[in-house]
C-alpha positions, 0 to 999 in steps of 0.5 A, a space after each residue: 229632789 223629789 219624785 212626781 207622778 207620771 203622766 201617760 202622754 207620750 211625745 217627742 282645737 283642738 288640743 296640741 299636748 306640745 309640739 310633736 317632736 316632744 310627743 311619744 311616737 305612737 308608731 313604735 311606743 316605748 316599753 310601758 308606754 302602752 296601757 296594758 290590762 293587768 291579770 286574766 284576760 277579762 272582757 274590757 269595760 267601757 266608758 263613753 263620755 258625749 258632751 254637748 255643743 264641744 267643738 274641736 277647733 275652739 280649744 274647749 278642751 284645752 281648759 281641761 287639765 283632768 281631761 289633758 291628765 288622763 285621757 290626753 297624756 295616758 292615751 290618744 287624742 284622735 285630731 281629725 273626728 268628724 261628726 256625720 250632722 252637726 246637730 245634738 239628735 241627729 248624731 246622737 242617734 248616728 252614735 248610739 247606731 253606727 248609721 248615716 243620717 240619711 239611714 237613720 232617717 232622723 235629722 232634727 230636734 223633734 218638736 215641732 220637727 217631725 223629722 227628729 227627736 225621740 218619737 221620730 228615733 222610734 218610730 223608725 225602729 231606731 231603739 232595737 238597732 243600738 249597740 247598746 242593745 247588742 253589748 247587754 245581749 252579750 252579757 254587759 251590763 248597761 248604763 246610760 247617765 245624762 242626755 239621750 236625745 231631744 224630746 225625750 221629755 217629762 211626759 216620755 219619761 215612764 219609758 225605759 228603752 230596750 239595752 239598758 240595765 240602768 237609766 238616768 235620763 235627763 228629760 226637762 233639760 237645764 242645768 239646774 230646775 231640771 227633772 230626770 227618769 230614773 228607771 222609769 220614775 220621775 225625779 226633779 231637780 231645783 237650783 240648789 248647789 247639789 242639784 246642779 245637773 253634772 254634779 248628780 250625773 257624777 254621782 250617778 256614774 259613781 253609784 253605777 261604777 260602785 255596784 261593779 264591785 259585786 259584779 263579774 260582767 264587765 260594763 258599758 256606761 254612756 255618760 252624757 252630760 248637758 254641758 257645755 249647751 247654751 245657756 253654759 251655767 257653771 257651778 257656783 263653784 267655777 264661776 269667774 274660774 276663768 275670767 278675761 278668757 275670749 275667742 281666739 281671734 282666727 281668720 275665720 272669726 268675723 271674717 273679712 268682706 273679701 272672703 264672706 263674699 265668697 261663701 253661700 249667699 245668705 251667709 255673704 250677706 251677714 253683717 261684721 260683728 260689733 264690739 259689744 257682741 264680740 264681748 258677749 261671745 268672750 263671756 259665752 266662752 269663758 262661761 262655757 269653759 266653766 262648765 266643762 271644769 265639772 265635766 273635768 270633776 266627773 272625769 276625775 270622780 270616774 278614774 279615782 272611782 276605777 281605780 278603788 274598784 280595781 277596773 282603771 285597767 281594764 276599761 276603756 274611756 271615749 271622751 268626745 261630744 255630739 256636735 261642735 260650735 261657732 261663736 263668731 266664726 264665719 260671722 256666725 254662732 252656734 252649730 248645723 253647718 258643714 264648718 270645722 268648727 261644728 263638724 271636727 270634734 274633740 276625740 280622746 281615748 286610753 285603755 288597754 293597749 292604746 299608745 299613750 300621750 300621742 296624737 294619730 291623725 286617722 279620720 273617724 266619725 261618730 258612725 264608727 263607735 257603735 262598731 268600736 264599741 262591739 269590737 272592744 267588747 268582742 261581741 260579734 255584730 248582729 247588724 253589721 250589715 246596716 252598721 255605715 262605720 268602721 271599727 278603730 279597735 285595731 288602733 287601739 290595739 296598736 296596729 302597726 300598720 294602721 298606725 304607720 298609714 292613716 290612709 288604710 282606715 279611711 281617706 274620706 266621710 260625708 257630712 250631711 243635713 238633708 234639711 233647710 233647718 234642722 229644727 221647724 222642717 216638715 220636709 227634707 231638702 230639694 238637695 235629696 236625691 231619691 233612694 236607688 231602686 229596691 232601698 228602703 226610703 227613710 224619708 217616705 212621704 217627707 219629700 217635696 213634690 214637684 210640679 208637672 212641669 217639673 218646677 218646685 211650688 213657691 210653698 216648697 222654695 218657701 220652705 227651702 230658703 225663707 229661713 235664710 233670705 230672712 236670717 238677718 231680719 229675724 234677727 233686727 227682730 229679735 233685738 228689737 224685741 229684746 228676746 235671745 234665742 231660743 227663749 222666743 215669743 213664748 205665747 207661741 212655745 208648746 209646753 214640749 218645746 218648752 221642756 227642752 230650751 232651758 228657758 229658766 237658765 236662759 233667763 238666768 244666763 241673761 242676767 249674769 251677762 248683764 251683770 259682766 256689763 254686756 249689752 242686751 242687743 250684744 247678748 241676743 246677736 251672739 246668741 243666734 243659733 241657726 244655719 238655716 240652709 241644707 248642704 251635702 259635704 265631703 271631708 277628706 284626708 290622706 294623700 288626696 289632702 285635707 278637703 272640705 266640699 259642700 253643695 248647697 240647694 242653691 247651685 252653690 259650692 263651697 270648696 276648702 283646702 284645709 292643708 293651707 287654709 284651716 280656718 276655711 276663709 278662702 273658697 277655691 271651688 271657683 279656681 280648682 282643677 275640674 278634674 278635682 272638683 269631679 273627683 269630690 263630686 263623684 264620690 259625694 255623690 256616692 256618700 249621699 245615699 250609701 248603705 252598709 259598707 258602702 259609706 266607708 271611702 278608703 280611696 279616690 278615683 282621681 282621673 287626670 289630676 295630680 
């Protein structure tokens, strides 16, 4: 590790601990069996846990053990967390605000999207909106140790943005060859075993929690660390740990011609999925597991660590991720659509008060956690009025009645992407509706314009759909070419785009697949990575049912019954009650340019359907 001079340029399933008849019941918990905080009644410290890519449906945190130890089996484990976009900038920013996607204005990766990344977070006012910033005005003392958010880069680094104390920022991201900002001062990274990148962010995480003991403000510490991203490197230490681990082969893994015709066209139109990719998403799988064991190894150091400082009791731990994954799902990989399996998450939680080692099926999202954080802390809101979620404290707490009726919390949420791609878009999707009259648009002079005749310009429909009507050609292309996405033709990568794709891990990736005898061609079809086409959707629960909706750019719909159908292989939009369909349209229609409080859905007007 070394420090290097700084440049002025600025740029931009889920886990069933057993059947429930073993589980305690969390509505009326046994004596002890509540985590109750031991002494004065001192503000609660807390710990957030966001992992990267970790879905909720795949079983990722089932290889798990310390996660399953103390944090499953000592609190709850939260089944239905939905994530708002399915993509690592645009939730992370939902997380850090407590803000819709279509609020915070920011919906891509940044570079060379000028629709998202740290520059597009800023220049929408997004850093002075963070619950961060409210807990450190309250007398916390802050920490944020891993990620932040896509294109926050080495030339950013010098920047420490307001409501943190201390600051560990990755900035050219990787598992190992990676740098870091260090309060503002470049750190690099090189591939040795200690450079490897979970491991210094536990370190970090521990020297943070060490200075607590000289300290009499309670905390709140974000730690994010890179795993369990492509190119899933493990330590040296993990490799092989799980070796022969594959895909659970699900309905919705390399889906049937009869129901792939009956999703959106581009996606109807992919082809099944070879032996030779099935094996390379197998190693991805198994490799991805692997590092999630160092992630179980920081969770571990961050216990043992509360323990010695005398804060285990008193603090509260979050562990979820910022979106989810496919991997043959649907015939696809990677993460951006409306899918379970990229939209529902992993969500465990224990601490003062929360009932151990129970499952609850109340559906939170992560525009919930900046108020849940706030409220944990007893710090009074500033922006409450533009915060879009609701606090789950009174959960944690042990509400009776929230607890006895899921319903009372909420009985649906939006899930979003307001842009044909997520990653090279210069406009949002014709799907947008205009903001109602006297709202602030978050995406002023980003909207495609029209016609005078009212018809789109072929450059708007070009923009819209030629990423999907060329998804399968790309991908020949690729083959073809031998390149496995996102490394690209590198002639045409910025030294930005550069900073975040990993490329040196990729390459190291590569040749530790080829080492397991995977195909070149099954390596690259297993690592694509887009779902290039917007959606609206809505997620429901409670006595309506579990519902997926979503509407497609297109004039196409897509409608699940996740009650009967979990894997969402059987679209029903074309055989459903239209009293139904109306019920969810209306109040999608409702969710796609909600403010405030307004976002939150606690019941369905369902007229004439039963």
């Amino acid at each position: 590790m070394k420090a290097v001079p700084m440049r002025p340029a600025l740029l931009a399933a889920l886990l069933l601990l057993g059947s429930a008849a073993a589980l305690p019941n969390p509505l009326h918990p046994e004596p002890g069996s509540l985590n109750v905080p031991q002494g004065s009644r001192r503000r609660p410290n807390i710990v957030q846990f966001v992992t990267d890519d970790q879905d909720g449906v795949m079983g990722g945190d089932w290889h798990m053990p310390i996660l399953r130890k103390y944090l499953a089996e000592e609190g709850a484990n939260f089944t239905q967390y939905i994530t708002d976009f399915a993509l690592c900038c645009p939730s992370r920013t939902t997380i850090l605000t407590g803000q819709c996607a279509h609020n915070t204005g920011v919906v891509g990766v940044g570079v060379p999207n000028v629709l998202g990344g740290f520059t597009r977070f800023n220049e929408m006012g997004m850093e002075h909106k963070t619950a961060p910033l409210a807990l450190q005005a309250a007398g916390y003392r802050t920490g944020l140790i891993g990620k932040y958010l896509n294109g926050y880069w080495s030339e950013t680094a010098h920047h420490v943005p307001p409501g943190w104390e201390r600051w560990f920022a990755i900035a050219n991201i990787d598992y190992y060859n990676w740098t870091a900002s260090d309060q503002g001062k470049l750190l690099e990274f090189g591939d040795k075993d200690e450079d490897y990148s979970t491991d210094v962010l536990t370190t970090k995480a521990i020297e943070f929690l060490d200075r607590q003991k000289n300290e009499d403000r309670p905390f709140f510490l974000y730690l994010a660390p890179y795993a369990t991203h492509m190119p899933h490197l493990p330590p040296r230490r993990h490799i092989g740990k799980y070796a022969g681990l594959k895909v659970p082969r699900v309905p919705s893994f390399n889906e049937s011609d009869e129901h792939i015709a009956k999703k959106v066209t581009f996606v109807r139109n992919l082809p099944h999925i070879s032996e030779e990719t099935a094996a390379a998403y197998d190693h991805r799988y198994q490799t991805r597991a692997e590092t999630l064991l160092a992630v179980d190894d920081m969770i571990e150091a961050v216990v043992q660590k509360l323990k010695e400082i005398r804060e285990w009791d008193n603090t509260y731990i979050l562990y979820t991720a910022d979106n989810g994954y496919k991997m043959g799902h649907h015939r696809l990989s990677g993460k951006l659509s409306g899918y379970e399996n990229d939209i529902r998450l992993p969500f465990y939680v224990r601490g003062p008060g929360v009932p151990r080692g129970v499952q609850l099926s109340h559906l939170i999202s992560n525009i919930d956690l900046a108020s849940t954080w706030l409220e944990l802390a007893g710090v009074e809101d500033p922006l409450a009025h533009e915060r879009n979620g609701i606090s789950f404290a009174p959960l944690l707490r042990g509400d009776r009645d929230l607890l006895e009726d899921p319903d009372l919390h909420r009985v649906g949420v939006l899930v979003e992407k307001p842009v044909p791609t997520g990653i090279f878009d210069t406009k949002v999707s014709i799907l947008v509706p205009d903001v109602p009259f006297g709202l602030k648009d978050p995406f002023k002079g980003l909207r495609p314009e029209r016609l005078p005749n009212g018809s789109w310009p072929w450059q708007v429909l070009e923009a819209e759909f030629g990423e999907a009507n060329r998804f399968n050609q790309q991908v020949d292309e690729q083959v073809r070419k031998g390149i496995a996405l996102p490394i690209g033709d590198e002639a045409w990568l910025t030294p930005e785009m550069k900073a975040q794709l990993s490329l040196a891990g990729l390459r190291r990736y590569m040749d530790l697949a080829r080492a397991q005898g995977l195909t070149e061609e099954g390596i690259i079809r297993a690592s694509e990575n887009l779902f290039p086409i917007a959606y609206y959707g809505l997620r429901t629960a409670g006595k309506l049912g579990r519902y997926k909706y979503l509407e497609y750019p297109n004039g196409q719909f897509e409608l699940y019954d996740l009650d009967k159908d979990p894997h969402e292989v059987n679209n029903i939009f074309g055989e459903s009650p239209p009293e139904l369909i109306a019920t969810l349209a209306r109040t999608l229609n409702l969710l796609k340019t909600c403010r405030g409080a307004t976002c939150t859905i606690k019941s369905f007007s369902v007229l004439g359907w039963d």
